[in-house]
N, C-alpha and C positions, 0 to 999 in steps of 0.2 A: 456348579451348575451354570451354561451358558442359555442363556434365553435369545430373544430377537425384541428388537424395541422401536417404538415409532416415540422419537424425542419430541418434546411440546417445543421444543423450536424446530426441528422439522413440522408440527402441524402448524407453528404460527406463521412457517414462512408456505401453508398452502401447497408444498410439493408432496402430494396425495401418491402411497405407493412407493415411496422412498424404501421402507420397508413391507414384510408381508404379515407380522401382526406385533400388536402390542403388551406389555405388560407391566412394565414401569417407567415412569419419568425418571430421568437424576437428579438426585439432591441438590438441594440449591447450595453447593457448596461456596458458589462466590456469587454475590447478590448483593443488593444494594437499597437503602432505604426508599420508602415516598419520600421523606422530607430529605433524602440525601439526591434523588436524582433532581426532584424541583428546585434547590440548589444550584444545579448544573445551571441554569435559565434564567436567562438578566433579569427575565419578572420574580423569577421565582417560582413559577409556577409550568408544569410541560402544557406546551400547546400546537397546535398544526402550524409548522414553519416556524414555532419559536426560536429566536437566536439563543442559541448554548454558550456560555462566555471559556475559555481555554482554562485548562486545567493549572492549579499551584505548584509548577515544577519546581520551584525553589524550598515548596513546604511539603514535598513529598515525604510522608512518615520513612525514617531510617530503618525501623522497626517493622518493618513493611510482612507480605505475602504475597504469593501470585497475584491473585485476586486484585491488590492494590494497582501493581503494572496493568492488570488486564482493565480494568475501571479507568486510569488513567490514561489508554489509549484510545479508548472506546469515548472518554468525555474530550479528546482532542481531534477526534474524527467528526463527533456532531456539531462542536464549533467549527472546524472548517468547512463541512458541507452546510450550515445554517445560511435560509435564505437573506441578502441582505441586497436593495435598491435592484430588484431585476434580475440578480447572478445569484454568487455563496459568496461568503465571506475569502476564500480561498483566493477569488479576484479582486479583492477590495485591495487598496493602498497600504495593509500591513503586510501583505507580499508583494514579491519577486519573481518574476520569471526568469530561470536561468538559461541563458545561450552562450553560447562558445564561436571566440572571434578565430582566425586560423589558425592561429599559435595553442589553441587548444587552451582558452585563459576562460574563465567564468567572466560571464556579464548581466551585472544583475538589473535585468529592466522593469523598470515600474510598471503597474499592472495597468493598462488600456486592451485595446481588444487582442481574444485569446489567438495564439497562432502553434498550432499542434504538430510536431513529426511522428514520420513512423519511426520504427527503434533501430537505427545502423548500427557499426561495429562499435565497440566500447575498449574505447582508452584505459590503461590499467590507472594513469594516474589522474585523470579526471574523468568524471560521467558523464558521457557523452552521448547519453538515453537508448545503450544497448540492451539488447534484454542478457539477460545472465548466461554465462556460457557462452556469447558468441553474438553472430549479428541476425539470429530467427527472429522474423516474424510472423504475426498471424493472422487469417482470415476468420469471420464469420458467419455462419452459418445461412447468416442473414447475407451475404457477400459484403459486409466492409471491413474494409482494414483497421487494427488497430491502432489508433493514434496515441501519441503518448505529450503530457507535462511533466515538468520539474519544476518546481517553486522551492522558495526559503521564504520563511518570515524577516521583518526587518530587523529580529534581534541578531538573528545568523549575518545578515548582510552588514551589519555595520562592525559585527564581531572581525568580519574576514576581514573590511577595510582597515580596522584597528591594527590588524596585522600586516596585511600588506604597507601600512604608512611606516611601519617601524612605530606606534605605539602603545602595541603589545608586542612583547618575545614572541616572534614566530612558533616557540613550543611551548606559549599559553595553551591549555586544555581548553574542551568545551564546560564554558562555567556552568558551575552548579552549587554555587552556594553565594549569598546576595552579595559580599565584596567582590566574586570574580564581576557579577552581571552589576554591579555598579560602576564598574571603570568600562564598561560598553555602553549603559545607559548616560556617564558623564559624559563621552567623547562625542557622541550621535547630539544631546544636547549643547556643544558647542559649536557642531555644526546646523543647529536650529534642527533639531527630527526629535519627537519626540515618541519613546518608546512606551504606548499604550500598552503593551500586554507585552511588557519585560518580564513578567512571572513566570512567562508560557517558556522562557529560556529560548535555545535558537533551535529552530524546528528546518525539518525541512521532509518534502514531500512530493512523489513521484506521484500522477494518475496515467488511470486506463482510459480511454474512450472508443465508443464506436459510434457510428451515421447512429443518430434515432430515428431518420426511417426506417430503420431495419429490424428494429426490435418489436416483437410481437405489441407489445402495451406501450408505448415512453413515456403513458402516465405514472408507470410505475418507476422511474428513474429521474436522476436528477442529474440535467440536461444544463448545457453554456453553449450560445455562438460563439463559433471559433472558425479559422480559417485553417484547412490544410491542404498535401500537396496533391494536386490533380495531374492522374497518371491515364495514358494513352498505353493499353491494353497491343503493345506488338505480337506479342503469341503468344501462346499457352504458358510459355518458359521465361518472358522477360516484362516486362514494364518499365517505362522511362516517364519520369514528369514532363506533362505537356508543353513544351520551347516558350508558344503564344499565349496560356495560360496555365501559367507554374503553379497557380493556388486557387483555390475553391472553399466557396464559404457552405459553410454545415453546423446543424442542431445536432451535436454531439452528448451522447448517452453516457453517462460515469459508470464504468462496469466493474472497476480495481480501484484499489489508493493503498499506496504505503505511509504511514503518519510515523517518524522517525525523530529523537530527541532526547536531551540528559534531564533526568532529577534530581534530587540531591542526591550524593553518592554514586552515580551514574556516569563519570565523561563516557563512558564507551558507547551511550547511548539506548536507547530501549526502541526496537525496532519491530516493528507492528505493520500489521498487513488487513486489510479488510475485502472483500469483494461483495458482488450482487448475489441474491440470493439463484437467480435465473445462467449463471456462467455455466456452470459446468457438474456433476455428481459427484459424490465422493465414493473415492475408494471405501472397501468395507472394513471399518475403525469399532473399536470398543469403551465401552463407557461404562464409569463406575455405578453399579443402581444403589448406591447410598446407602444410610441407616448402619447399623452394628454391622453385618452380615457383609458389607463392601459387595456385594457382588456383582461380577463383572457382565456387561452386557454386550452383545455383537448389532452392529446396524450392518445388514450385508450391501454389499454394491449392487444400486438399483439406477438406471440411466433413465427409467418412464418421467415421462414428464417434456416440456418443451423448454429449451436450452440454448444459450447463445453460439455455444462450440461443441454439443454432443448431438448425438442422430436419436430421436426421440427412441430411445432403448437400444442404445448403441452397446457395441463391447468393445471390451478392455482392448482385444489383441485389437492390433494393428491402427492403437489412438497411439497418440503423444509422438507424432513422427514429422519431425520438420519438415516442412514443405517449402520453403519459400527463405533467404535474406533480403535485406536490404543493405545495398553498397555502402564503402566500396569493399569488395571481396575477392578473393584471389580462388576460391574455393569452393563455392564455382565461381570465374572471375565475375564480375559484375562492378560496371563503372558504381560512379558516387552517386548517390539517390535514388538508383534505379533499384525494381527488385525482380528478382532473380531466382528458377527454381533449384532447389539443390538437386544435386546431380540424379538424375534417374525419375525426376518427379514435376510436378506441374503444380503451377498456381492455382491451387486450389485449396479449400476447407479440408478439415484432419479433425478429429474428431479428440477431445479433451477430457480429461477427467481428475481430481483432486486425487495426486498419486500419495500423498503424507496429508490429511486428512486431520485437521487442527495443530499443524504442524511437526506431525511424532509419527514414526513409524507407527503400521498399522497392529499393535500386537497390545494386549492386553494390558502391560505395561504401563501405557499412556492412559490407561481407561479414568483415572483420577482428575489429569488436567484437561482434557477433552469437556468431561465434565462440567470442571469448570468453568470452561468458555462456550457449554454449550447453556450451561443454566444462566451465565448473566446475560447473551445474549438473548434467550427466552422473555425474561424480566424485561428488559431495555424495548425492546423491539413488540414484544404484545404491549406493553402502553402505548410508544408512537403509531402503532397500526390502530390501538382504539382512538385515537386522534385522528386518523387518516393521512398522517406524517410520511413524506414518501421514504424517509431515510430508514424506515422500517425494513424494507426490504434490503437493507445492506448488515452485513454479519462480519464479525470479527472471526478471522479464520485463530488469530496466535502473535504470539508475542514475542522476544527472547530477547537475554540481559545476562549479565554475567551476576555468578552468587554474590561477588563482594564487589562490583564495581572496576577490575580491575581487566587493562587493556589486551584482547585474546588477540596476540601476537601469531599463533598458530591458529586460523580459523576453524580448523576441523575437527581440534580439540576441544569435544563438549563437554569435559568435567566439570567446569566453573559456569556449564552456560546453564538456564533454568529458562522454563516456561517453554515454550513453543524450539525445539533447538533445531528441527529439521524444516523451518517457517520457511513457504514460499506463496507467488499468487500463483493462478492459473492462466494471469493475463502478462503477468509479466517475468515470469521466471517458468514460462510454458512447459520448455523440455527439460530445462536445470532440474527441475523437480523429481524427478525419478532418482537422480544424486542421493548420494548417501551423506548432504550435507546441506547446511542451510545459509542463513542471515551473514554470518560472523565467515563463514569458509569465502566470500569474495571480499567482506569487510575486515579480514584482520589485520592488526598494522601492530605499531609497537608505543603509536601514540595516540590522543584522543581524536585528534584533527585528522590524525591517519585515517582512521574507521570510514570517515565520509569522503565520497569520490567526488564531491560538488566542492572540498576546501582547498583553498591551495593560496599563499602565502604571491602567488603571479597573477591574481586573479582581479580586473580590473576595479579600483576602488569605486567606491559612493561619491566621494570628493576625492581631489588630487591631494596628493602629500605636500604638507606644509613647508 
């Protein structure tokens, strides 16, 4: 028997009409204690704007389940978004913002004020903050562009240095077990850095943004000054950053994050995607309704509602169609930084929708894992909203990891992969996402260091080599 279902985290994220009636919630197949999430809280206790301390990657159970990866992304997202002196924690002094000198080398700059790009073409062997598949970007509905970061933690940034000095083997893994991340926390301590949340292992993390003028509420988002590029509008088809003023300061809206990083047993990483509850609607997915009986439920594709990238009861046909790169491109040409329509089309908004829908195709199949990231985000998110906690309004879309830890050489090969395998955002992997592939099909390599397009063995150290 297929039913129709209004999930209690569609009514705690408020988007009324998502579906057109209700009859059971899903099981709380992955959940998490009171006393296990006021844990998560350097008090101990959840509270409005409480700091969340980073999760124990080194003491990740071996012995694990979804569930486990899915809690531990979700407790490494509320730490980085937690407010700390003004900002999050994400711009505090334990990250990095990553830039790339001409040679295409990473440079990891201490965090002072934020400074955002749109997403150009992408380097296969470094990330060069393209969106997936190519150099698309996107408009808002609200008309801004979306801006993108890259950051590492400092356990990542003295790992790469370690490597690039020549003292780690260049084909060191990403550690995950406390000898590897003791000879990263010895070497960072010999050059006076002390690695406060070496437990957290080396993280590293992409966001979304947009103008928070533009967003209906931005009380409901969690917002950074930042500086990005200011373009002079030449025509419908081109834009060029302005000569006399190349940059422009803006209260930018977090709409995306990817929170990406090894456990123990993990180098290839656990790669996790979050977004706002207001992006975009999902395609129509199925979910388990729990109990003996497993029975499977359908949430159909409903657009009602107000949306950062959808037309308030928009259709499928004619979304997800690139409009627009940014240089440099040969395709339609388009010099470096400027952006550009693709062929046949004009700068403008396109209309978006969650084409894999907790990361899995949209087929009955999936209805188990959907589930389960639709019940802990239910949990998680009706306490922060009874706080008035803005982080509320952000949902773990999915996760993926491989079953045993081992490096998926072949990214498209998902027999080993588990949890979310068809994972993308809507803000950042816009048009990839109708692919019949996910996380691992642009990250697969044949080593751990492989996996990430921010590592590279040329990438300018913390300190010079001795």
């Amino acid at each position: 028997m297929v039913g129709k279902i209004v999930s209690t985290f569609a009514l705690m994220l408020g988007l009324a009409g998502i579906v057109q009636a209700q009859s059971s919630s899903p099981a709380s197949t992955c959940s998490i204690s009171q006393q296990g999430f006021a844990n998560w809280f350097v008090n101990k206790k959840p509270a409005k704007g409480g700091v969340v301390t980073f999760a124990n990657s080194v003491g990740f159970p071996t012995q694990n389940t979804a569930c486990d990866f899915y809690k531990w992304a979700h407790q490494m997202f509320l730490w980085t978004t937690s407010p700390l002196q003004g900002g999050i924690v994400l711009d505090s002094t334990v990250f990095y913002d990553v830039n790339f000198d001409s040679q295409g080398n990473g440079v990891f700059v201490s965090n002072g004020p934020n400074s955002f790009a749109l997403r150009g073409a992408k380097p296969q062997s470094i990330q060069g903050g393209g969106q997936a598949g190519g150099g698309d970007t996107l408009l808002s509905l609200g008309g801004s562009l979306v801006y993108f970061g890259i950051n590492v933690n400092d356990v990542y940034a003295w790992f790469n240095t370690a490597v690039t000095n020549g003292v780690m083997p260049a084909t060191s893994p990403f550690p995950t077990t406390q000898a590897e991340l003791t000879q990263i926390v010895k070497y960072a301590g010999a050059n006076n850095a002390k690695l406060g949340d070496a437990n957290a292992l080396t993280m590293e993390f992409k966001t979304a943004w947009v103008d928070a003028a533009t967003v209906a509420n931005p009380a409901e988002y969690i917002t950074v000054a930042a500086v990005v590029p200011n373009y002079t509008k030449v025509s419908a088809t081109t834009w060029t950053v302005n000569a006399q003023q190349p940059t422009v300061p803006k209260k930018l809206a977090l709409v995306g994050i990817h929170v990406v990083g090894p456990v123990q047993g993990h180098p290839e990483m656990v790669w996790a995607t979050f977004e706002h509850k207001r992006n975009a609607p999902d395609n129509t997915y199925y979910v388990s309704g729990g109990g003996a009986s497993q029975v499977i439920k359908t949430v159909p594709y409903n657009s009602k509602g107000v949306w950062n990238f959808m037309t308030d009861g928009g259709a499928q046909e004619g979304a997800l169609v690139a409009q627009m790169v940014v240089g440099p491109s040969t395709t339609p040409p388009c010099a470096n930084g400027s952006i550009c329509a693709t062929p046949g089309k004009a700068i403008v908004q396109n209309n978006v929708y969650r084409a894999k829908p907790w990361g899995n195709e949209p087929t009955a199949a999936s209805g188990d894992n959907n589930g389960q990231l639709i019940s802990l985000n239910s949990q998680i998110n009706k306490t922060l909203s009874g706080l008035g906690d803005v982080r509320a309004n952000y949902f773990q879309v999915g996760a993926v990891w491989t079953q045993d830890g081992s490096i998926p050489a072949n990214g498209n090969d998902t027999a080993k992969q588990k949890g979310s395998k068809l994972l993308a955002n809507t803000t950042m992997e816009t048009y990839h996402q109708i692919n019949k592939n996910g996380c691992f099909a642009c990250h697969g390599a044949t080593s751990s260091i492989g996996v990430s397009h921010l590592f590279s063995p040329t990438n300018n150290p913390l300190v010079p080599k001795k």
